[in-house]
C-alpha positions as CSV (number, residue, x, y, z in Angstrom):
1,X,88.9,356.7,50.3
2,X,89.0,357.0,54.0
3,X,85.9,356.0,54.5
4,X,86.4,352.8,52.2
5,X,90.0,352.3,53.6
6,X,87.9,352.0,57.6
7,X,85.3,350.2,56.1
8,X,87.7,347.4,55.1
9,X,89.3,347.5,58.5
10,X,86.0,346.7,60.1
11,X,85.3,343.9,58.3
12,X,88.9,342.6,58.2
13,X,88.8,343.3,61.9
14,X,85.3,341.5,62.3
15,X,86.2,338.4,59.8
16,X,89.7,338.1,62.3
17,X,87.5,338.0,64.9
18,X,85.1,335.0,63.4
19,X,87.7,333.1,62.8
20,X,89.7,333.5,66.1
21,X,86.4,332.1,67.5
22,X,86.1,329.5,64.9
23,X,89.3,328.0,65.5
24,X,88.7,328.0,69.0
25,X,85.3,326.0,68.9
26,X,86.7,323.6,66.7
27,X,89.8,323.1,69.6
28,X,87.1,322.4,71.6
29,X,85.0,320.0,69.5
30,X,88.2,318.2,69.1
31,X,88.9,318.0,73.1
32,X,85.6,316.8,73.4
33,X,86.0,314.1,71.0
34,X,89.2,313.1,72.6
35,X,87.3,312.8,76.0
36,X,84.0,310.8,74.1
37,X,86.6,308.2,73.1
38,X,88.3,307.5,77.0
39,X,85.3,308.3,79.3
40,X,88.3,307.1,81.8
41,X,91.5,307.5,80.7
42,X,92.9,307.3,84.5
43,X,91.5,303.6,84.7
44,X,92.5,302.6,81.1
45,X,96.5,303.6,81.8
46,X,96.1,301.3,84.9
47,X,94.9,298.6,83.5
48,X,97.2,298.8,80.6
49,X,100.4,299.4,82.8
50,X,99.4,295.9,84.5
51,X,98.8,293.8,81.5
52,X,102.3,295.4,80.1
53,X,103.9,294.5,83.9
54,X,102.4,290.9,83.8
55,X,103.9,287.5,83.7
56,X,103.3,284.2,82.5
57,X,103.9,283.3,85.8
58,X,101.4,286.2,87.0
59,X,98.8,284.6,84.9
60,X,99.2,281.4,85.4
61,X,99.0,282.6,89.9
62,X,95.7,284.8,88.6
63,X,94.5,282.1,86.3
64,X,95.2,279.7,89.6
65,X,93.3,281.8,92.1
66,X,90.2,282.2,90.0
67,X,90.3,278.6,90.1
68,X,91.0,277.9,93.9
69,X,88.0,280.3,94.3
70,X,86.0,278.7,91.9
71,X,86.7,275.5,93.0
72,X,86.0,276.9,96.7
73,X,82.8,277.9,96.0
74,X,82.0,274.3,94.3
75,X,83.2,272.7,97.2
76,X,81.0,275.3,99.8
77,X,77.7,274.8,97.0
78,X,78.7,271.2,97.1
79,X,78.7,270.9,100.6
80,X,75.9,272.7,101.4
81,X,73.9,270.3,99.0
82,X,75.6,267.5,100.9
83,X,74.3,269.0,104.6
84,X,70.9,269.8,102.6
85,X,70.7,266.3,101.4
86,X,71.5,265.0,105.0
87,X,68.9,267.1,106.5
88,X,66.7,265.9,104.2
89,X,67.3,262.2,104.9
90,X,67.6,262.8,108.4
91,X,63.7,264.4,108.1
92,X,62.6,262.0,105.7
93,X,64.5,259.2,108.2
94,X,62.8,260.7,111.5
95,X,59.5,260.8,109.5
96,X,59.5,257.2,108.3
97,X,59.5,255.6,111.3
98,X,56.4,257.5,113.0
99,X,54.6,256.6,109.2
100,X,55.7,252.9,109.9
101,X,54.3,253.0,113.3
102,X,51.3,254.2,111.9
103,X,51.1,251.8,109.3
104,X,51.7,248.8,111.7
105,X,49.4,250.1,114.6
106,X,46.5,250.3,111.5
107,X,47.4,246.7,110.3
108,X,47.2,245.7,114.0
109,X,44.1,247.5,114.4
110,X,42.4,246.0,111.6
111,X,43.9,242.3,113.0
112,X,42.3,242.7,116.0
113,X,39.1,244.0,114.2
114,X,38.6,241.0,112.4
115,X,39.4,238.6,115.7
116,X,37.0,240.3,117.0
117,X,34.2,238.7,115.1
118,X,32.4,236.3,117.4
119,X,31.3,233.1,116.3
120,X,27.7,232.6,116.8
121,X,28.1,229.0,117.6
122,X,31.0,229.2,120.3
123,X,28.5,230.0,123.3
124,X,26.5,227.7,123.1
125,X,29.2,224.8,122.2
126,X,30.8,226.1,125.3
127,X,27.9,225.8,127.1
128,X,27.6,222.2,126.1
129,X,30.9,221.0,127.4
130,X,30.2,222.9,130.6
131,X,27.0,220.7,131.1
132,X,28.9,217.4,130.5
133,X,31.2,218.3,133.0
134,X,28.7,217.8,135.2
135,X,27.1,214.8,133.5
136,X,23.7,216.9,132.6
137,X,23.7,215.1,129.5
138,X,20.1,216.6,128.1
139,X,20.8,220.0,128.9
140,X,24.5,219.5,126.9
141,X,22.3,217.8,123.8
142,X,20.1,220.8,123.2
143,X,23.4,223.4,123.4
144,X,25.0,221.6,121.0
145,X,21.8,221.5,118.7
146,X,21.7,225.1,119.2
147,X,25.3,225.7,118.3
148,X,25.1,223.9,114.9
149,X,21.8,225.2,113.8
150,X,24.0,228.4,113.7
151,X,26.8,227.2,111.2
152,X,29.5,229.2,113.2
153,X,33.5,227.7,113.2
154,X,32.3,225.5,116.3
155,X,29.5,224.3,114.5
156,X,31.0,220.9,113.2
157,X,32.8,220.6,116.8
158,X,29.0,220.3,118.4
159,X,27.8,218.0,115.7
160,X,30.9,215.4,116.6
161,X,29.2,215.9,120.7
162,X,26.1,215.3,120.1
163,X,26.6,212.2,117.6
164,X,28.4,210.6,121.0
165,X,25.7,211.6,123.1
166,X,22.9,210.8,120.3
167,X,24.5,207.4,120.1
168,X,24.8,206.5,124.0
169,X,20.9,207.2,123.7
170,X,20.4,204.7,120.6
171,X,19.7,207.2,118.5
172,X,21.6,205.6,115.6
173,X,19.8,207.5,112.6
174,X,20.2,211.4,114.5
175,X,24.0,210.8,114.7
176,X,24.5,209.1,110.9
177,X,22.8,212.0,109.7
178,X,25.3,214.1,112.2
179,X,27.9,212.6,110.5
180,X,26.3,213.0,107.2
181,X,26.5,216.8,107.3
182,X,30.2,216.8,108.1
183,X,32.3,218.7,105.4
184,X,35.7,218.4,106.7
185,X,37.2,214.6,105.8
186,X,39.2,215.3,109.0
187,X,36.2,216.0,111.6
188,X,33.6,213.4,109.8
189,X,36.1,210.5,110.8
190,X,35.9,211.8,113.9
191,X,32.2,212.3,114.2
192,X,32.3,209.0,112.8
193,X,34.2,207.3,115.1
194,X,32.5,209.1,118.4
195,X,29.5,207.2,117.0
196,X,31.0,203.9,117.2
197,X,32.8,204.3,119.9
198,X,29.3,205.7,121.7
199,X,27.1,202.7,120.7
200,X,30.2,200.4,122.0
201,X,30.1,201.9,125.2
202,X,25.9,200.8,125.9
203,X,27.5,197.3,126.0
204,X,24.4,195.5,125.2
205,X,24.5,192.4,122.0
206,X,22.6,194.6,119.7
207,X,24.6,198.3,120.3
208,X,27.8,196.3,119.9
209,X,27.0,194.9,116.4
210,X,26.0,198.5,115.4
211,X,29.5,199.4,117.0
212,X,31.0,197.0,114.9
213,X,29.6,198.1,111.4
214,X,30.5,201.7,112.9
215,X,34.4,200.9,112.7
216,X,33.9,198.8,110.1
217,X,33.0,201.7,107.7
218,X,35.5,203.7,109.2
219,X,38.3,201.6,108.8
220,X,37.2,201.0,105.0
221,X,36.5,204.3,103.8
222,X,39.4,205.6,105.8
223,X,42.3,203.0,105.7
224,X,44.9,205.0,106.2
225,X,44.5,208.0,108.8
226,X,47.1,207.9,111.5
227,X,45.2,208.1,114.3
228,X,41.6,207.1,114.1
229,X,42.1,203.9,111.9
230,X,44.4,202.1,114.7
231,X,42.3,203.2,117.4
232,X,39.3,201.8,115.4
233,X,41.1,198.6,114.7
234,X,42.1,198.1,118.5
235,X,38.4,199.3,119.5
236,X,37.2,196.3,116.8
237,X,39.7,194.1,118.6
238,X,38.5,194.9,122.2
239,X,34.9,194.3,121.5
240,X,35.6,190.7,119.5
241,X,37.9,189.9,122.8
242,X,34.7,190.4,124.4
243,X,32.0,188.7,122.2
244,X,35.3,185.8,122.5
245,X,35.6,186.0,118.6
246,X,39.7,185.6,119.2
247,X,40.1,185.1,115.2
248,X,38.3,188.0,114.5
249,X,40.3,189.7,117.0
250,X,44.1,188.3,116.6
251,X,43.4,190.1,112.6
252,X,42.5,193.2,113.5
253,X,45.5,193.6,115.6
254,X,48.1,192.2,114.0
255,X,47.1,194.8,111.2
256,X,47.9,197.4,113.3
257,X,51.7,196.1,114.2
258,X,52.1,195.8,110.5
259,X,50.9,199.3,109.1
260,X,50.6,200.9,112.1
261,X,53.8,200.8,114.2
262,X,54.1,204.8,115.2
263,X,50.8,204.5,116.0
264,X,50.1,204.8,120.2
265,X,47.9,201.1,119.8
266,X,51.3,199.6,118.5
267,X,52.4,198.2,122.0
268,X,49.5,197.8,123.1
269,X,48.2,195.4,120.5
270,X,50.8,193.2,121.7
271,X,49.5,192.4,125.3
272,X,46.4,192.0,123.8
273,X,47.9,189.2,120.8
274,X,49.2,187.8,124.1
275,X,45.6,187.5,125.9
276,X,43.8,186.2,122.7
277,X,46.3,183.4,122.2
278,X,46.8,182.4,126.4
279,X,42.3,182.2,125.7
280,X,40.8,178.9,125.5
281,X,40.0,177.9,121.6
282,X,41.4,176.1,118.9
283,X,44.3,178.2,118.2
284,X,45.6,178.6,121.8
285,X,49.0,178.7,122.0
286,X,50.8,180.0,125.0
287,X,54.4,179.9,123.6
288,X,53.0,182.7,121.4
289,X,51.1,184.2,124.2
290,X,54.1,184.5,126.1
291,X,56.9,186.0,123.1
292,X,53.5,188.7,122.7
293,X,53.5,189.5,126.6
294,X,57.5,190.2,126.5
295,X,57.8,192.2,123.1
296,X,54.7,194.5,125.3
297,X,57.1,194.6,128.4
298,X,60.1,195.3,126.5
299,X,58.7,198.1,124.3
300,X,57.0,199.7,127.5
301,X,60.6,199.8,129.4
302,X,61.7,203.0,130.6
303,X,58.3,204.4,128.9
304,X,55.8,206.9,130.5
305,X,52.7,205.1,131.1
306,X,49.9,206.1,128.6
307,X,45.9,206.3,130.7
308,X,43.9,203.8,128.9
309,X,46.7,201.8,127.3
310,X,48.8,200.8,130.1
311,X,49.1,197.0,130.8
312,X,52.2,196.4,132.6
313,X,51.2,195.1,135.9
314,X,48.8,192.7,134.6
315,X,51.3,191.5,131.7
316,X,53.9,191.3,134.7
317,X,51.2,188.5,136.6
318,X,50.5,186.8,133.0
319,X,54.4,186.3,132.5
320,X,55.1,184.8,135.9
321,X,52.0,182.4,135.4
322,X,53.3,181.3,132.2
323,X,56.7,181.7,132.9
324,X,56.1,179.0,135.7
325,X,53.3,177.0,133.4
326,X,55.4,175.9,130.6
């Protein structure tokens, strides 16, 4: 019984013992959990405490500030875009102007590169005009030949030369075919007219008619040019003075005071209406002559005087004569 009665002790004393340790472990386990739950309960109280202390008005100040400094750090991101921007216009602005410098010095480059192109006819046309300066008239013919067998720019400018020189020597077929092989309307009335006017200046019966058909066809086939068809009607009218065809004459000039009147042969014309009708023929009148020789004097007043076409002095003596006569 003893033995039984310690026996029973033991284990009572032993099972006591288990479950001392038992409770104790499952203490602990619970602690533990407690702790797995609020890793930081210090922190949590904190934080808790505030939002229980806050206000509306507390928010609304916190709510406020997170909005000044996020409205802050738009402003700073905004204007550091702004400055970045800037900088970038001011190195896209101080790069444009050297690439527009470059771009104008190219386009300048390439303008003088294509003035640069000599035309193989200039030289010799220069060449040309340099001999008639000193009257070498043979050594001027075979420039200009030269230049227009080249077909340069001053090409057509030689061919209107050398009809004026081809025509002073009688050559009457070289210089039609000169004027023949003119493209521009502009130049072949001129290379036409430096024909007529060449073959009016040898002054002999036979160059004159050729003269004469010379302005004819100009003043036909080109009625109405400004320039060249006056002087060709007054250059028709000179030579008839001469050859004392005063009919002839008196139409040719009074259709350049009709159609012609800005024309540098307007005043002119008169003096000469004036000389044809003061001549000896059947139509003389000197009433006339004289009105003619007054409307020159009165549109020449206070006028520079024009080479070639001023008649003032002479009119001047033809007035007094008449003036006196009549």
């Amino acid at each position: 019984m003893k033995v039984l009665s310690l026996h029973l002790k033991f284990v009572f004393r032993n099972f006591l013992i288990f479950l001392f340790f038992a409770v104790l472990s499952v203490f602990k386990i619970s602690a533990q959990t407690t702790e797995l739950f609020l890793p930081f309960p210090e922190t949590w109280n904190q934080n808790s405490e505030t939002q229980e202390n806050s206000k509306p008005g507390d928010l609304n100040s916190s709510s406020s500030k997170n909005l000044n400094s996020n409205s802050n750090s738009d402003l700073k991101s905004t204007v550091v875009t702004s400055n970045q921007t800037s900088s970038n216009t001011e190195t896209s602005a101080s790069v444009n102007p050297q690439t527009s410098v470059t771009t104008k010095t190219k386009s300048a480059d390439k303008k003088k590169k294509k003035k640069e192109v000599i035309d193989p006819s200039q030289a010799s046309f220069q060449k040309g005009k340099a001999y008639l300066t000193r009257d070498q008239k043979k050594s001027a013919e075979n420039e200009f030949t030269d230049s227009y067998g080249k077909e340069g720019d001053a090409a057509k400018f030689s061919r209107v030369e050398n009809t004026n020189l081809f025509g002073l020597d009688g050559k009457e077929k070289e210089s039609t075919g000169l004027v023949e092989k003119q493209e521009d309307p502009d130049i072949k009335i001129k290379t036409q007219f430096e024909l007529a006017r060449s073959l009016d200046r040898i002054g002999n019966p036979d160059s004159e008619e050729k003269a004469y058909r010379e302005y004819l066809k100009l003043v036909t086939e080109f009625p109405k040019h400004p320039e060249l068809t006056p002087r060709s009607h007054y250059a028709m009218a000179v030579l008839l003075i001469r050859k004392r065809e005063f009919r002839s004459a008196a139409h040719q000039l009074v259709n350049i005071i009709k159609n012609f009147k800005d024309s540098a042969e307007f005043l002119p014309a008169h003096h000469y209406l004036g000389k044809v009708y003061e001549s000896s023929w059947e139509e003389r009148d000197l009433e006339r002559s004289l009105k003619y020789y007054q409307l020159y004097m009165n549109g020449v007043e206070g006028k520079t005087s024009v080479p070639g076409y001023d008649f003032r002095k002479e009119t001047r003596e033809r007035l007094r004569v008449l003036g006196s006569s009549i």
